[in-house]
N, C-alpha and C positions, 0 to 999 in steps of 0.2 A: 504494500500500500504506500504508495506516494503522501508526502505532508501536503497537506490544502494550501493554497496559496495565504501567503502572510502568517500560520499558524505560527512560526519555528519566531518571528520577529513579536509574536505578541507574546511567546514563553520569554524571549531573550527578553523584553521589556517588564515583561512583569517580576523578573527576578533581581533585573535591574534597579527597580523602582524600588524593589523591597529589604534593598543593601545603602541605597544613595539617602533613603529616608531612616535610615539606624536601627531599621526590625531588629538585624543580625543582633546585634549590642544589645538591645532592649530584650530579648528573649533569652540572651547568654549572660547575663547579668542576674540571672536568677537562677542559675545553674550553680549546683556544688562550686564547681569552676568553668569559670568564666571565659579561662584563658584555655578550654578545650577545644580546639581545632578538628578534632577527629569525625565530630558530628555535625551536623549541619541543622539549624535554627529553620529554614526552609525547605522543606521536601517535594519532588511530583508525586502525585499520587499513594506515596507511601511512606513508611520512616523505618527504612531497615537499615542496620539495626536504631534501636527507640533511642532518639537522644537521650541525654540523662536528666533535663528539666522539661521546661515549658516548650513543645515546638509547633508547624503547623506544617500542613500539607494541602496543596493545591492542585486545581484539575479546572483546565480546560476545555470548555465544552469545541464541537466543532461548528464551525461558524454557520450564521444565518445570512442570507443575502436579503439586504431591506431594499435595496436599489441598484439598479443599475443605468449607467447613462454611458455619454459619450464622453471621450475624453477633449483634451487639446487637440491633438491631431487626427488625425482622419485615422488613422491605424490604431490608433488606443481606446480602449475601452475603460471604465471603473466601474467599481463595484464597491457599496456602502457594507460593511460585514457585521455583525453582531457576534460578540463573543461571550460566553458569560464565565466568568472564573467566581471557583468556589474556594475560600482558604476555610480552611478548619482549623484553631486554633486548640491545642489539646495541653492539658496541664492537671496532674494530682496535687493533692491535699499535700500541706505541708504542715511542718507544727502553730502555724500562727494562721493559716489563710486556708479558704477550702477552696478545692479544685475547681470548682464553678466561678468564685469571684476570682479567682487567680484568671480564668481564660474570659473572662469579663474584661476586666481590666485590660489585657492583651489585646483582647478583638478592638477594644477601643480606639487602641494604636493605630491597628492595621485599619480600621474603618479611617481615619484619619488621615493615614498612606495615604490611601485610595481615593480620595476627596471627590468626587467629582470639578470640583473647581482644579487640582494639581494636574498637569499636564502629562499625561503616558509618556514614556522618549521611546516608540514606534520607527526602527529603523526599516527603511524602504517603503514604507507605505505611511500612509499619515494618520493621525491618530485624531477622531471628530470627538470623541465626549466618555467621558464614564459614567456610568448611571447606577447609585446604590442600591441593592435590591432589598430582600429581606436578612433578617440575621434572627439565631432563634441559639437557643443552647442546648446541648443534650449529656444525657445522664450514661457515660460507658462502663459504672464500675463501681463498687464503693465509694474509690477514693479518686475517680478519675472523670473529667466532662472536658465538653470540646464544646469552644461555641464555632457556630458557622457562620459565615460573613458571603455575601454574594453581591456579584457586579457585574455589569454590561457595559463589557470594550466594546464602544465604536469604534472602525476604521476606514478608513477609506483606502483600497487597494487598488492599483493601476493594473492592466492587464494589457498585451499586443493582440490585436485582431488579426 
């Protein structure tokens, strides 16, 4: 299976966005140690092996085409895309904080990232809007909850006719 046009620049950009605005730091600062490199604070789709504190994992849906027109030149084409990305923010109970306010607190951050006002950096294709969806928390464990955070990347992707 071939990647969809623009997918591979909206994963690069959203990982981007998610190191330039201090996730990384903000999630590893709450880690035993801090200064653990081995793990990664930002996961695709999974977290093997589980980091050792707070982490999140994300997944991109595949795009929606809301439009399509003509371009600049007679040979190009564009296309309006919809993306939605889901981060899960996942975090256990610690001795002073329970794992729900802990991935509260976090989702916060990350809803913040994501602003719809902060501008995506969408290389090769242009990046039109983010748009917050819903966010809700869920219950994985005893001592462990993920909240979920949801958005809709616009893009606007050039194509050759």
């Amino acid at each position: 299976m071939t990647a969809t046009r623009g997918s591979w620049n909206v994963d690069e950009a959203v990982v981007s966005h998610w190191k330039s605005e201090g996730l990384d730091e903000a999630f590893r600062d709450q880690w035993d140690n801090p200064a653990d490199t081995s793990y990664f604070p930002l996961n695709h789709e999974t977290a093997e092996p589980e980091p050792p504190g707070p982490y999140a994992v994300y997944t991109i849906s595949t795009p929606v085409v809301v439009a399509t027109m003509s371009g600049k030149d007679t040979d190009e084409e564009r296309q309006l895309l919809d993306y939605t990305l889901t981060i899960e923010v996942h975090c256990k109970s610690n001795s002073t904080t329970s794992g729900k306010i802990r991935a509260r607190d976090l989702a916060k951050l990350v809803m913040a990232a994501f602003d719809p006002d902060k501008t995506l950096p969408v290389c090769d294709d242009e990046w039109v809007q983010t748009r917050r969806g819903p966010d809700q928390s869920l219950r994985l464990g005893e001592e462990e909850w993920a909240w979920v955070c949801m958005f809709t990347i616009q893009i606007d992707a050039a194509y050759a006719r």
